[in-house]
Each structure stands twice: as structure tokens, then as C-alpha cells.
C-alpha positions as CSV (number, residue, x, y, z in Angstrom):
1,X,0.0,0.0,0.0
2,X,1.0,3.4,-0.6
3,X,2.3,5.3,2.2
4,X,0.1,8.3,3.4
5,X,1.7,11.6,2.2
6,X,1.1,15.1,4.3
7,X,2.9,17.4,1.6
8,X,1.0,18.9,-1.4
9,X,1.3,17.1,-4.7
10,X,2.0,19.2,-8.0
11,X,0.4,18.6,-11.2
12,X,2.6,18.5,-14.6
13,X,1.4,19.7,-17.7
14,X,0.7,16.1,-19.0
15,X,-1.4,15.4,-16.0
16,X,-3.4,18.5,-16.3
17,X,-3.6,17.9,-20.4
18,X,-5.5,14.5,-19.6
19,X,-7.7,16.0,-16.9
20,X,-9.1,18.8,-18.8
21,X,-9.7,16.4,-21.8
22,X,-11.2,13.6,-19.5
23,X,-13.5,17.3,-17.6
24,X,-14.3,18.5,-20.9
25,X,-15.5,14.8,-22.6
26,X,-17.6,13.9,-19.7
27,X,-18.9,17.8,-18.7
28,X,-18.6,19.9,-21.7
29,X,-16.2,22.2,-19.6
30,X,-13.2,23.9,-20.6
31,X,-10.5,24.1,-18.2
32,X,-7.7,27.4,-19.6
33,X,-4.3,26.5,-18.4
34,X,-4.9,29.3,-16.2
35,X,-7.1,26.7,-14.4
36,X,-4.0,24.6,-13.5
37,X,-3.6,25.5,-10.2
38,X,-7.1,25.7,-9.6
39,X,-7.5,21.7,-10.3
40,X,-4.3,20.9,-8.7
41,X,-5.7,22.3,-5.4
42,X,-9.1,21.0,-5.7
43,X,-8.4,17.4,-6.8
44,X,-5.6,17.2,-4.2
45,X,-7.7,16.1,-1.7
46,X,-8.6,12.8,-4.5
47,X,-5.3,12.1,-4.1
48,X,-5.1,12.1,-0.5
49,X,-8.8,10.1,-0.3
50,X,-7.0,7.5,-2.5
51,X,-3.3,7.6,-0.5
52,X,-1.9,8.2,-3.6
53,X,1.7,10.5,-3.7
54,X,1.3,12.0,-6.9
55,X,-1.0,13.3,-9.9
56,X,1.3,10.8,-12.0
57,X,0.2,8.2,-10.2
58,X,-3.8,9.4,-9.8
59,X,-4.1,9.7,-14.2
60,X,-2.3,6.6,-14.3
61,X,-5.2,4.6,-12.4
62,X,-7.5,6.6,-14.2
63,X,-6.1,5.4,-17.8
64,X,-5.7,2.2,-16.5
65,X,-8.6,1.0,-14.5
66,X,-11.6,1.4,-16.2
67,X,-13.6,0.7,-13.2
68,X,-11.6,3.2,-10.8
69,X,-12.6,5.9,-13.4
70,X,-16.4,5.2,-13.3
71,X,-16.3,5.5,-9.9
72,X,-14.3,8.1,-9.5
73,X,-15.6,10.3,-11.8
74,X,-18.8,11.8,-9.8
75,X,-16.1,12.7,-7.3
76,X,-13.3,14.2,-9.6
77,X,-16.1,16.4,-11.6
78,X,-18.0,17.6,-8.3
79,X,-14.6,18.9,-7.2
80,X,-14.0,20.9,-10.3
81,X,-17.3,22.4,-11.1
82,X,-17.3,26.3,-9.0
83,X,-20.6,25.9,-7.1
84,X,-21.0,30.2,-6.1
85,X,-24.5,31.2,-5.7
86,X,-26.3,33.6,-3.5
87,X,-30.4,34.2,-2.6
88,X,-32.0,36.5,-5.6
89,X,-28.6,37.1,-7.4
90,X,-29.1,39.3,-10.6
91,X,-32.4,40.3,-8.9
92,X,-33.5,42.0,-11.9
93,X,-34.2,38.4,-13.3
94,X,-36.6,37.8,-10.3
95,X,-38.2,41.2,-10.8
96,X,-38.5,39.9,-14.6
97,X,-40.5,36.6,-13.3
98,X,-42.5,39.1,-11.2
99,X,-43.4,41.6,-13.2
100,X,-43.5,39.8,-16.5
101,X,-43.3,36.5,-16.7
102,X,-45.7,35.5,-14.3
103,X,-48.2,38.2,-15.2
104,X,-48.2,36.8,-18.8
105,X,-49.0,33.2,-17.8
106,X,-51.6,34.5,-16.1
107,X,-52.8,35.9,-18.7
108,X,-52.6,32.9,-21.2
109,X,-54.2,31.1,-18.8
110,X,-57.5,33.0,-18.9
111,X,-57.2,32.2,-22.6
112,X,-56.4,28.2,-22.3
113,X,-57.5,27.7,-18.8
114,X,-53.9,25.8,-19.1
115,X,-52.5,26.7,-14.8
116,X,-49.4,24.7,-15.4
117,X,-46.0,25.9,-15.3
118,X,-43.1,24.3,-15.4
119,X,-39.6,26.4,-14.9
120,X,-35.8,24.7,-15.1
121,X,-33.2,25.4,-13.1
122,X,-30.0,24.0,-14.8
123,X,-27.5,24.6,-12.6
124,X,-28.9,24.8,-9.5
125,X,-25.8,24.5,-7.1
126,X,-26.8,24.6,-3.2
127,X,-30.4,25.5,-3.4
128,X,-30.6,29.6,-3.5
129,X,-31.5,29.7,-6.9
130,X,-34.9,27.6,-7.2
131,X,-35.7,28.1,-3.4
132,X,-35.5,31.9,-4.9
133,X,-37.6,31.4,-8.0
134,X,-40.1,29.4,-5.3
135,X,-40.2,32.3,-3.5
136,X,-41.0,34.8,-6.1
137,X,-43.8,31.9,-7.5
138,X,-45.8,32.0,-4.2
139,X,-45.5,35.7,-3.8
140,X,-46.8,36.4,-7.3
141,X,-49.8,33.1,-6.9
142,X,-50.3,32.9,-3.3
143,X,-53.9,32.7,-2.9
144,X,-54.8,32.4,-6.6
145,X,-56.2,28.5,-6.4
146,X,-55.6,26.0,-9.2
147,X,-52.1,26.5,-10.2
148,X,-49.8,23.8,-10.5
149,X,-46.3,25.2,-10.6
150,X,-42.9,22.8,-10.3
151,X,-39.5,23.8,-10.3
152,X,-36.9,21.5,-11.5
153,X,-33.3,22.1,-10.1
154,X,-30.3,19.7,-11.4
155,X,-26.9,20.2,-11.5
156,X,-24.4,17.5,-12.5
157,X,-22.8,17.8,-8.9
158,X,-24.3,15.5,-6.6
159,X,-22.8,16.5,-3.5
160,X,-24.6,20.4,-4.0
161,X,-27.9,18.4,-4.9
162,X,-28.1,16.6,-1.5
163,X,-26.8,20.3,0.4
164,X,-29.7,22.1,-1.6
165,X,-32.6,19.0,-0.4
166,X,-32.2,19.9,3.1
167,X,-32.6,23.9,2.9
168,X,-31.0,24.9,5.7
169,X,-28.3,27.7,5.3
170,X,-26.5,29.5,7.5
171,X,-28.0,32.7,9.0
172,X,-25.7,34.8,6.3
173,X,-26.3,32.9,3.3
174,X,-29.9,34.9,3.9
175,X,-28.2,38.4,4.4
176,X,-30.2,39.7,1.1
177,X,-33.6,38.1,2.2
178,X,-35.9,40.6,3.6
179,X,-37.2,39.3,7.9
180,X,-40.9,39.6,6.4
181,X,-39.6,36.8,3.7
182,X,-37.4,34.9,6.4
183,X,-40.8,34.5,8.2
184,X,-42.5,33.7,5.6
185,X,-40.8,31.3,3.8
186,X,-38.1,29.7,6.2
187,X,-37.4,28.4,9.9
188,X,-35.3,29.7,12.3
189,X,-33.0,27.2,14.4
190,X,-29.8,27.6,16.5
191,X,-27.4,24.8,17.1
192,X,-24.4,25.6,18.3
193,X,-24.8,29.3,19.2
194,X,-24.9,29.9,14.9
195,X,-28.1,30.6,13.4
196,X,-29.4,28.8,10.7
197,X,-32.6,29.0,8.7
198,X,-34.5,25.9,6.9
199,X,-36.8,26.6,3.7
200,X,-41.0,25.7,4.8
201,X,-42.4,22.8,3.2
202,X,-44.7,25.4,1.1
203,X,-41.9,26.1,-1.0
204,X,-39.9,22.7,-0.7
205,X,-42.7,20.9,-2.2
206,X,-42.4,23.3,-5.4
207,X,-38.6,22.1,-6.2
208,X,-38.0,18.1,-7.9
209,X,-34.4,17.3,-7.5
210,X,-32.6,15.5,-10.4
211,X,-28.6,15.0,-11.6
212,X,-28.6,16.3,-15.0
213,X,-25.2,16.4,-17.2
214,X,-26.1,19.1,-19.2
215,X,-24.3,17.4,-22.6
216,X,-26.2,14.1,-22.0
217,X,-29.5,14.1,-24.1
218,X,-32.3,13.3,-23.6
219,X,-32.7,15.4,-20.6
220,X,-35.0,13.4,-18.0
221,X,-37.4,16.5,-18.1
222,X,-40.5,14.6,-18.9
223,X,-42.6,17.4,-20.5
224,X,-41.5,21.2,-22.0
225,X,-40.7,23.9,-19.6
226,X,-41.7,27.0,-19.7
227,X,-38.6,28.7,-18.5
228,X,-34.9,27.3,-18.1
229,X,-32.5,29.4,-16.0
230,X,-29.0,28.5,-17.3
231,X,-27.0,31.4,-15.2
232,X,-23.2,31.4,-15.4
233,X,-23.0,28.1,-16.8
234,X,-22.0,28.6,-20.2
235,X,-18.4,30.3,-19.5
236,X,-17.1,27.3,-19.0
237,X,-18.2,26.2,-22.3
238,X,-16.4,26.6,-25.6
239,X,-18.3,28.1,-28.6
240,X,-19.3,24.7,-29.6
241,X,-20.5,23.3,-26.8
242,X,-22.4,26.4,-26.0
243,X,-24.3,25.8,-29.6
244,X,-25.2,22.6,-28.8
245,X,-26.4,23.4,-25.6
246,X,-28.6,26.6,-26.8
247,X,-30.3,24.3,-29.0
248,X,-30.6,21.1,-26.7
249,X,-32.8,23.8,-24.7
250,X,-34.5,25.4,-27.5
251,X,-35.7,21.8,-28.1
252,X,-37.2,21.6,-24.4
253,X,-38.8,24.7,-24.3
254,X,-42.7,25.4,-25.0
255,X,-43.4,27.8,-27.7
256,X,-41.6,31.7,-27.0
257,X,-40.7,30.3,-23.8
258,X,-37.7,32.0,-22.1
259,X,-34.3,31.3,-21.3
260,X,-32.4,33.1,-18.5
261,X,-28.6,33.3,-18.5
262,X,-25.9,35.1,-16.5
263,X,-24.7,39.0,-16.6
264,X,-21.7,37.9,-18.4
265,X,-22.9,35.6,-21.2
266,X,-24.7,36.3,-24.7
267,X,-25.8,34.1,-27.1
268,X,-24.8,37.0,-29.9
269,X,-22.9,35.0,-32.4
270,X,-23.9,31.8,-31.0
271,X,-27.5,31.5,-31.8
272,X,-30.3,32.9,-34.1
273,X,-32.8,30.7,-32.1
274,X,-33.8,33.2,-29.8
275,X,-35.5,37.1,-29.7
276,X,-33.1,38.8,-27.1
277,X,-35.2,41.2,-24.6
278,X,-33.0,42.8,-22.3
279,X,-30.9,42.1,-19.1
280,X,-29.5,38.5,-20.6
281,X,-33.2,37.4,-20.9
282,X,-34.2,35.4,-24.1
283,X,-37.3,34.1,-25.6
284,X,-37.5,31.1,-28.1
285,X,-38.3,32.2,-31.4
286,X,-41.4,30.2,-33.0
């Protein structure tokens, strides 16, 4: 057996060569070589998991073993992928599902008598994003009867997946939620001396849970949504991967439904699928 080590291993330039083309087959994710040090640090601790001395000696089980790589993969890629999210980030996209979104199913509703909607949160990290949209859903439909609203949040992380089921966060992951919404929407608990808050069951029950790899079609969706929010996802995606992904979703989406994506994205260049209205909000051309 390999002895334990206690110093930090460094990764060569081969061994980072086959770890961004093993990230990037499975996850679509392009790792710069700026991003070097970044996977040497965050994969050291596979390395220590596995008592092995050295990245040589980690990508050499990896090529070798096919059976070490399928089970190490789910591991390898949730240390990689940057899992930073906050409650209402880019608020303006909330105040969008507020003040237009919403209001216009409504509307289409009267016309169909269709109360369904159906939103997708691709890359939904530790929770704050869909317990967010939840939020805004229950403030815009609370006490309008008949509507049947679901929220699917996936990310190809398991580890944040299982984090964002329980809905607890610590009292400062909730700095930007107002204490009327705290009340509202979440309870309070201390354990510890540390406050911590855990999302109701009235929004809970909104969110389904799933591990989606956003490159693997079909997506387990089972019907169209009606939104997809696809926020800073798509940086770490090369040009072609990021066409291929704009049209996997334009294939999921309902008629002129909308697709969300982060402050510092576009699809200008990319895709011709989509009407662009404003504050990185699109809607599927039809």
C-alpha cells in the first residue's frame, strides 16, 4: 500500500492535459491552463482520499482502470465544477419573473384555462436559486387557487444536490432576504450558538431534484418547460458546446418560452434561435 503523504502534490502539464480532456468529454467544460492550479488544489484532496503521492500516479489509475474511473468520476467532476450562488442574485431576473413572466401566464391562462407551469433550473448548485424562483412563484400566486407550478433544479454535482434538499443555510447565506420573507418562507434554528434557517415545506414541495449532465441528451425532463435558468454556466463552455447546448434547450422549451442566462454571457454570435429582450433574458423564437 501506498504510504500516506502530508505534503501537497504538484500537477505536470501532462497530467493536467488529460484532466481537462477527460472534464471537458464527460462535462462539456473547458478548463484554460490558467485553471492549472485551480485543479491541482481542488483534486488534491482525491489524491489524498486514495493515498496516492502524486497526480502521475492518480491519471495513471484513471487510464488504466476502467472501473476506478467510473467510480471516480462523480467525485473528480464535483470537485471541479465552481458551485458560487447567492439568494435573488441578478435580482432583476426575479423582478423579470415578477413583473412579466408571471403576469403573462396568467394571462394565457384565462385564454387556455392551461395553470401549469413548469420552470428549469439547470445549474442549481446549493439550493438559492430555485428556493428563490419558489419564493417569487408563491409571492406572485399565493392565494390564486388552481395553479400547479414545479420547479426542476439539477446540476451535475451530486454533493450540492443533496446540500440544496435539506434547505437549511446559515443565517448569512440569507443576508439579502428581507425578515418579512425569512418568516414567511423559512425556519429559524440555533445549534451551536450559529443561526441557521431551513426553507417551509410550502416552497420545498415546489422544487423536484434531479442529476442532469447538461451534454447528455435526452434530458429526464418529462414534459417542455416554460422557463430554463442557465446562469453562469455557459463560461465554461467553448463556442461549440455552448451551440449545442442553446439548441438542446431550445428543443425543451414550449413555444416563446424563455431562457435566462448570467450577466456575463450572450448568445450573440452563438445563436439565431432566440428574440433577445434585455438584461440576458431570451425568448425562443417560433
Amino acid at each position: 500500500m501506498t504510504e500516506f503523504r502530508s505534503s501537497i502534490a504538484t500537477i505536470q502539464d501532462s497530467e493536467f492535459e488529460y484532466l481537462k480532456d477527460l472534464i471537458y468529454k464527460k462535462t462539456g467544460i473547458f478548463l484554460a491552463p490558467h485553471k492549472k492550479i485551480m485543479v491541482q488544489s481542488r483534486l488534491n484532496v482525491r489524491l489524498r482520499v486514495h493515498n496516492l503521492n502524486s497526480f502521475e500516479e492518480y491519471v495513471q489509475r484513471l487510464k488504466s482502470s476502467a472501473s476506478f474511473l467510473e467510480t471516480e468520476i462523480t467525485d473528480l467532476i464535483n470537485r471541479i465544477t465552481t458551485n458560487k450562488t447567492d439568494f435573488f442574485r441578478e435580482n432583476h431576473h426575479f423582478e423579470f419573473l415578477k413583473d412579466t413572466f408571471f403576469p403573462y401566464m396568467e394571462e394565457e391562462s384565462k385564454k387556455t384555462g392551461n395553470k401549469k407551469i413548469r420552470i428549469w433550473c439547470s445549474a442549481s448548485s446549493t439550493g438559492e436559486e430555485p428556493y428563490s424562483i419558489a419564493i417569487t412563484a408563491l409571492e406572485f400566486f399565493g392565494g390564486k387557487p388552481g395553479w400547479n407550478i414545479k420547479i426542476i433544479a439539477s446540476d451535475i454535482d451530486t454533493n450540492v444536490i443533496q446540500l440544496a434538499k435539506t434547505g437549511i443555510y446559515k443565517f448569512d447565506r440569507l443576508d439579502v432576504v428581507s425578515e418579512n420573507m425569512k418568516q414567511k418562507y423559512f425556519t429559524k434554528s440555533v445549534k451551536d450558538n450559529v443561526i441557521y434557517y431551513e426553507a417551509k415545506p410550502n416552497i420545498k414541495s415546489l422544487i423536484e431534484y434531479k442529476k442532469i449532465n447538461l451534454l447528455e441528451k435526452p434530458y429526464p425532463l418529462g414534459e417542455k418547460m416554460d422557463l430554463i435558468f442557465c446562469r453562469n454556466v455557459i463560461i465554461y463552455f467553448d463556442k461549440p458546446t455552448q451551440k449545442q447546448l442553446f439548441s438542446n434547450f431550445e428543443e425543451v422549451l414550449c413555444p416563446f418560452g424563455y431562457l435566462i442566462i448570467g450577466h456575463s454571457e450572450t448568445m450573440f454570435g452563438i445563436s439565431d434561435k432566440y428574440k433577445f429582450l434585455g438584461h440576458t433574458i431570451y425568448q425562443k423564437k417560433v
